[in-house]
N, C-alpha and C positions, 0 to 999 in steps of 0.2 A: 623217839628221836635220839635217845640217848647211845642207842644201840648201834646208828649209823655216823655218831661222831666220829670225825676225823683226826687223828691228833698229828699234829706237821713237826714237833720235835721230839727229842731225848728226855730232855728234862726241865724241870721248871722247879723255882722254888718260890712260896708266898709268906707272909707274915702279917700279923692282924695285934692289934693292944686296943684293950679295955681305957675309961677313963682313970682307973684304980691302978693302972701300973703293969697291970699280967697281960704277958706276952707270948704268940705262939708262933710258932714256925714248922714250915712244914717243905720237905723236898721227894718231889713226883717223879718217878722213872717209866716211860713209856716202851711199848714193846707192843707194836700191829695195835690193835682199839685199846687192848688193855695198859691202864698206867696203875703205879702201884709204889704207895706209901715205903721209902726206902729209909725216910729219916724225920723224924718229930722231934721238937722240943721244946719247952715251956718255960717260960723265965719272968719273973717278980721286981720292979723297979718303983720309983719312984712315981707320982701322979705326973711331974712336972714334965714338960717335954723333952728336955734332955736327960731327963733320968730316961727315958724311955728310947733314946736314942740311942744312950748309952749299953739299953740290953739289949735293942736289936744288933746292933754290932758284935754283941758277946756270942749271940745266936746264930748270928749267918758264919761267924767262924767254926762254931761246933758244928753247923751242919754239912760244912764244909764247902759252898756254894762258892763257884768259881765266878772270877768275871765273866766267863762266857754263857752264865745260863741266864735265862729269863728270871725275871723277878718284878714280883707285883706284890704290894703293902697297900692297905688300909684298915679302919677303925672298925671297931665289932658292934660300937656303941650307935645312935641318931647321931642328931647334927646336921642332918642331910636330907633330901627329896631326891624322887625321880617321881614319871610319868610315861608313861606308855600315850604315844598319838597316833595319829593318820596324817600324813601331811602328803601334798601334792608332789612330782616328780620335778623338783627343781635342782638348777647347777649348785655346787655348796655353797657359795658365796651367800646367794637367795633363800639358799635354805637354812642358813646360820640365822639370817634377819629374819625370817618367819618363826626359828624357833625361841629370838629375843623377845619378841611379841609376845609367845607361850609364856616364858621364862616370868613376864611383869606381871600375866593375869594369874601366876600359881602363887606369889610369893608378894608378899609386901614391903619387902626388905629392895632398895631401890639397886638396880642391874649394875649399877658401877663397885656396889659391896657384895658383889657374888663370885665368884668363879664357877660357870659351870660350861656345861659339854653333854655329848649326845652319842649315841651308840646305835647304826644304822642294822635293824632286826631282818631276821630272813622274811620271805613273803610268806611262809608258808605259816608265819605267828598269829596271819589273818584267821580268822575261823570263818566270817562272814563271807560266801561266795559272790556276793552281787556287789561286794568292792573293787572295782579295777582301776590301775591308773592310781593309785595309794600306794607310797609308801612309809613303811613303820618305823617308828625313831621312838629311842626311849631316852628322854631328858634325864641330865644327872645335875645336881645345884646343890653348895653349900657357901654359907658366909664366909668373905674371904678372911676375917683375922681365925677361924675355924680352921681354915686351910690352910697359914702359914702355922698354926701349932702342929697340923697334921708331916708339913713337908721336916717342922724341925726335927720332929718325932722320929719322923721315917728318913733323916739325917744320917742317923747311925748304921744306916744300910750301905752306905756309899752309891752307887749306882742304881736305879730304878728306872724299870719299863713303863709303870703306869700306878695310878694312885688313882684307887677306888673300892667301893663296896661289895660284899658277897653279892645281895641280890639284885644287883644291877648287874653283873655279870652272869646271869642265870643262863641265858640264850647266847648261843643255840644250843648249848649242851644238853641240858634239859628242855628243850622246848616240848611241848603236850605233857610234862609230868607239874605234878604237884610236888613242891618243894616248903619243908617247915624247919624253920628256924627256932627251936627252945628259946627258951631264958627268963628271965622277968618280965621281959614284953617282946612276948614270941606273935608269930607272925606268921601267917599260909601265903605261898605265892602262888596263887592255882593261875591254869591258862586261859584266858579271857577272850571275849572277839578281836580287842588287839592288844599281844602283848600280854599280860599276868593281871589280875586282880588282888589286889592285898587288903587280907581280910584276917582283922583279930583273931589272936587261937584262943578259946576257951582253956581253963584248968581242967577238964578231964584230956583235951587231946593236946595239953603241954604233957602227960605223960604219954611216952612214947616204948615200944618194946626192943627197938634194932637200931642198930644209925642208919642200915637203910630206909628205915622207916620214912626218914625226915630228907635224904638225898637219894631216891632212887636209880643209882646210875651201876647198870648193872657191871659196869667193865672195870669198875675200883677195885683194884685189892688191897685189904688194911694193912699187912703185913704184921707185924708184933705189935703195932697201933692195936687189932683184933682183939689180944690177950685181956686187954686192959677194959677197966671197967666202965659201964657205960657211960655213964656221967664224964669222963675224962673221953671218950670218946667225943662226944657230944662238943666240947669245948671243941674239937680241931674243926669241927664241924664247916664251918665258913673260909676258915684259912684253907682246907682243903678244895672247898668251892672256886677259890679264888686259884689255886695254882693247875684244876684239871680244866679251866678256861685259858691263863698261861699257855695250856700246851696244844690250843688251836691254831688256826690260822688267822684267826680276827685280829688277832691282838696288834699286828703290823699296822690293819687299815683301822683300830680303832683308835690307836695313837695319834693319829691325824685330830679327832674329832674331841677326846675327852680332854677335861681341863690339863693343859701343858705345863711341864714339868719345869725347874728350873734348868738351863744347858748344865752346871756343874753336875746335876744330877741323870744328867741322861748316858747311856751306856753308850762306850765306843768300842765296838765289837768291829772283826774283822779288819782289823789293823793293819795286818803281815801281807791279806787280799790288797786292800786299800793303796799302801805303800809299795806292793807290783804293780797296781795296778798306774798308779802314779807316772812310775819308772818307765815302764809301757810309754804312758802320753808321752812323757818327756822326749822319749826316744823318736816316739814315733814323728812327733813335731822335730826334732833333732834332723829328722831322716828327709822330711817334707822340705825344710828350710835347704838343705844340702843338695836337694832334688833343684829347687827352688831359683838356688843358686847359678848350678852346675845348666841348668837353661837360659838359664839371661846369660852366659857365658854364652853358648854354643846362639843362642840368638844374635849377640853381637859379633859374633865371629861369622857366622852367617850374613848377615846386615853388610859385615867390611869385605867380603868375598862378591858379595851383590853390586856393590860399588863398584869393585875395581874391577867386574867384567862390564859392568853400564862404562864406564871409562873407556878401556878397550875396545867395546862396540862405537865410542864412539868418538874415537881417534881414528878407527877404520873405515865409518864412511865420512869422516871428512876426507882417508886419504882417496877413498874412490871418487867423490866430490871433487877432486882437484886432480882427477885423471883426465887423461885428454879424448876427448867428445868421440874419435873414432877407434880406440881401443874398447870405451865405454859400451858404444854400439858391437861390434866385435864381441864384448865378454856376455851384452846381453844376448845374441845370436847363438854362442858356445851354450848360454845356459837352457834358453828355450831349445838346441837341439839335444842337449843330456836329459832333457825333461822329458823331451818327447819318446825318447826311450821307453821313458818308465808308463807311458799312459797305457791303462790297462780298458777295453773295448767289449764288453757282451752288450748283447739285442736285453732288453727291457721286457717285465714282465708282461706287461699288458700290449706290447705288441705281438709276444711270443700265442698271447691268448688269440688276439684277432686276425693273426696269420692260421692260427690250427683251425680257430671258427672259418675262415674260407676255404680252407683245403679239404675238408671233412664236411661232407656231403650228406645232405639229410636222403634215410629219413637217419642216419647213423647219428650218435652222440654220445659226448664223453661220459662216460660213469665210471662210479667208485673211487679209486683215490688218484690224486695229482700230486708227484714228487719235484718241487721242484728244490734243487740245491746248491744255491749261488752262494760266494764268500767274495770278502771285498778284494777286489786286484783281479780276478780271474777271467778270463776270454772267452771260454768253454764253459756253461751251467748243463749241466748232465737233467735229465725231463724223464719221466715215465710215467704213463696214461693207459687208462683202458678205456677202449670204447665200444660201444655195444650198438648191435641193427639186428635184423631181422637176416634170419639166413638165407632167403631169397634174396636178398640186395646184392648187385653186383656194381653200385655204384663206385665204391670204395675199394675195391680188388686192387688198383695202384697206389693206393693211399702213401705207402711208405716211396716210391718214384716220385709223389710231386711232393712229400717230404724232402726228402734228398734234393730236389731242383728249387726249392725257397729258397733267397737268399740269407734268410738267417737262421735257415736251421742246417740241417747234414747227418750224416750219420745214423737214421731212420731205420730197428730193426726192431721185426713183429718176434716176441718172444713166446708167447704159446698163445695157443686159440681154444678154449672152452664154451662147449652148449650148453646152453639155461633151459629154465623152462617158460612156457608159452613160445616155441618155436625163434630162440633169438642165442644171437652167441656175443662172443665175447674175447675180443684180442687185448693181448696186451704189448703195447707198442714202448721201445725206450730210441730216444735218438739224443741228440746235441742243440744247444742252442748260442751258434756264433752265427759270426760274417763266414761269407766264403774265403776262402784264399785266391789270392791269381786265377792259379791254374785250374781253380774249379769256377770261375768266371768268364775264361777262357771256353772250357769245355760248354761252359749251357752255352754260351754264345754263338757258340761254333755249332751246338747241336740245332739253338733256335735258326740260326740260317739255312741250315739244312733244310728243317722244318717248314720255314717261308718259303723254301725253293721248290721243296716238294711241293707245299701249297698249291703255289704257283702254276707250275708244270702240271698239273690236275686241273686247276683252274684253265688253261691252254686248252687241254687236252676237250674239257669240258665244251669251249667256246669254238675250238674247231670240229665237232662234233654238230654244233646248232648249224656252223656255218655250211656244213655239206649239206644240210636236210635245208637248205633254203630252197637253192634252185629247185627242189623238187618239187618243194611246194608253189613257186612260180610258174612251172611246166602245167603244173593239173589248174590250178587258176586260170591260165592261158586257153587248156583245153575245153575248157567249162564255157569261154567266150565264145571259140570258134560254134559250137557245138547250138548254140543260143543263134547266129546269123540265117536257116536256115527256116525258120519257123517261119509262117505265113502272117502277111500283113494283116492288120485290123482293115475291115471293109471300109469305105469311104463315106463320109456324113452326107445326110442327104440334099438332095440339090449339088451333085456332084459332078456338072455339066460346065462346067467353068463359068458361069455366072452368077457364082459366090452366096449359090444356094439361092438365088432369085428366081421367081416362075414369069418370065416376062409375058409369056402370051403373045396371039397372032389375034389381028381386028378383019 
């Protein structure tokens, strides 16, 4: 893991003191993964806490650490607990109380004399795969008069990112490595199923051959820290733990969670941003208010414009109101004839349809596309159809004639004829879709009289035609009669002696 650590700044600088007064400091310069020990130094005080406040201030001067870098201090000694847990996916609120709950059953010492805080671990600290739905938090807890020695301590630093421990800060930097801390009560932090186990170092592996031995992180350079001997390496050993964590990204969102700093002590960086950025709002609220303004102006002045034409209108029809009743009449007659002007007259789509359905004669019918393109006002809608029959049909041969003679269409022409297959073609027709004019109303009317007359004069021509072939047919009926008088009577019934068929007999 250590290989894929991220580092998000420049530089960072840390500091750590003993209960005994010795003091160390350390300042990290990073460059792509690798960061790299630029400045060390070690300093001797007093036990008390401002003696030791007093050398870290000696210390952060020599190392030369600007307001603007990171900086993290705490103690190299105990005093203090953590825990590695499992706890369930809750909002922070829920999960601050869940881990107050942890906090009672670790510690005997009652939660109002503690200060402590928690450090949300990556998923990947899990080792156990059958855990899902857990997340890893590692408790930090120390007594609170412990922790105002420590803040007095770390006093002399002026400004402070966070206050805490090496091996609380181990992850993610080293997460999967084993990490061993030297000293009088050295310590292994190997990786557990959650989070690190801590486990006593025996006296054969408190000696150790490298300082990587004990912090595996390939991407440190010691820099002239290297020259020196191991033992004094060793000491930077945690302070340096603490400032290649500084130059993550945690640090921002672990602020949030680990024991809060005093404000005196908290860093105000980005000032000269802060202060444009300020300037900005100011303006921009400046700008909105003026906006703001400069509308309610133009809205009232709009509102009093509104007014005095509602006035105007209506000063105007009281004066037409108190005009006299056949003027009145008179202006309404001028306006209904300027209106009538303007009225704008085409035939309707759906009768255009059920005029074309009667003129167009099965078995023919409209196919493929229908153009019709009407706009609002217009008298004339321009139409173009295609219609398809069978090429033996001679039903439709005038189609565009009794086009042309509907009263709302006109202007009916066939613009090309194409053959299909299965024996059938294909015209396609564009004409107009108005009323007639006059003179084209004139003309059918004149043509349909015609038409009647001719009718007519056929229908005559017709009826004196039956009329000659009557007598003729009278003459032969006539001659059929005579022809009939000449045939011979039926004989007479018997007893045909005039006494009505009786045989009277002689005595």
């Amino acid at each position: 893991m250590s290989q894929s650590y991220k580092i998000a700044r420049g530089e960072c600088a840390a500091f750590s003191w003993t209960p005994e007064g010795i003091c160390h400091g350390v300042l990290l310069k990073g460059g792509g993964r690798d960061v790299k020990v630029v400045a060390y130094w070690r300093g001797e005080g007093g036990s008390k806490a401002s003696s030791i406040g007093e050398t870290l201030s000696i210390g952060r001067r020599e190392l030369g650490v600007k307001e603007g870098v990171y900086c993290i201090a705490g103690p190299e000694e105990g005093g203090w607990g953590m825990a590695d847990l499992l706890m369930p996916e809750l909002k922070p609120d829920e999960l601050r109380s869940a881990l107050a709950f942890e906090v009672r059953k670790r510690t005997p010492i009652a939660l109002e004399h503690l200060n402590w805080g928690y450090r949300l671990l990556p998923k990947e600290s899990i080792q156990d795969e059958k855990v899902t739905g857990r997340t890893p938090v590692r408790l930090f807890y120390a007594k609170s008069d412990l922790w105002r020695r420590w803040l007095e301590g770390a006093s002399g630093l002026g400004h402070l990112d966070m206050m805490a421990v090496a091996p609380v800060l181990l992850d993610p930097f080293m997460q999967g490595e084993t990490v061993f801390f030297p000293g009088e009560t050295a310590f292994k932090y190997l990786p557990g199923k959650v989070g690190r186990d801590v486990v006593p170092a025996t006296a054969e592996e408190n000696k150790v051959g490298s300082f990587h031995e004990c912090l595996p992180y390939s991407n440190l350079v010691l820099g002239s820290l290297g020259d020196k001997p191991l033992e004094e390496q060793l000491s930077y050993l945690k302070v340096i733990t603490m400032a290649i964590y500084g130059m993550g990204r945690e640090v921002e969102k672990d602020k949030r969670t680990m024991p809060a700093l005093p404000d005196k002590m908290k860093p105000a960086r980005y000032m000269a941003c802060r202060f444009i950025a300020s300037c900005l709002a100011v303006l921009i609220i400046a700008m909105l208010g003026a906006g703001l303004v400069q509308s309610l102006q133009q809205r009232v002045a709009r509102l009093r414009q509104i007014r005095s034409d509602i006035s105007k209108v209506e000063a105007e029809i009281a004066r037409l109101n108190n005009m006299d009743s056949i003027k009145a009449n008179q202006a309404a007659k001028d306006f209904e004839a300027e209106i009538s002007k303007y009225t704008f007259e085409a035939p309707e789509l759906p009768d255009v349809l059920i005029e074309l359905t009667q003129l167009i004669k099965p078995p023919a019918w409209i196919g493929g596309s229908f153009d019709w393109k009407s706009e609002l006002g217009d008298t004339v809608v321009p139409i173009t159809f295609t219609i398809r029959e069978p090429v033996s049909d001679s039903n439709n041969l005038d189609l565009c004639k009794r086009l042309n003679d509907s009263p709302i269409l006109g202007d009916a022409q066939e613009l090309k004829s194409s053959m299909l297959r299965d024996n059938k073609q294909e015209r396609r027709i564009t004409l107009k879709a108005r009323y007639d004019t006059a003179e084209e109303r004139e003309y059918y009317e004149r043509e349909q009289a015609e038409l009647r007359a001719k009718k007519a004069e056929e229908e005559a021509q017709k009826a004196a035609q039956k009329a000659a072939q009557k007598p003729n047919e009278e003459d032969e009926d006539q001659q059929v009669e005579n022809e009939g008088g000449n045939v011979e009577a039926p004989p007479p019934p018997p007893g045909g002696n005039g006494n009505n068929g009786l045989d009277m007999g002689v005595e």
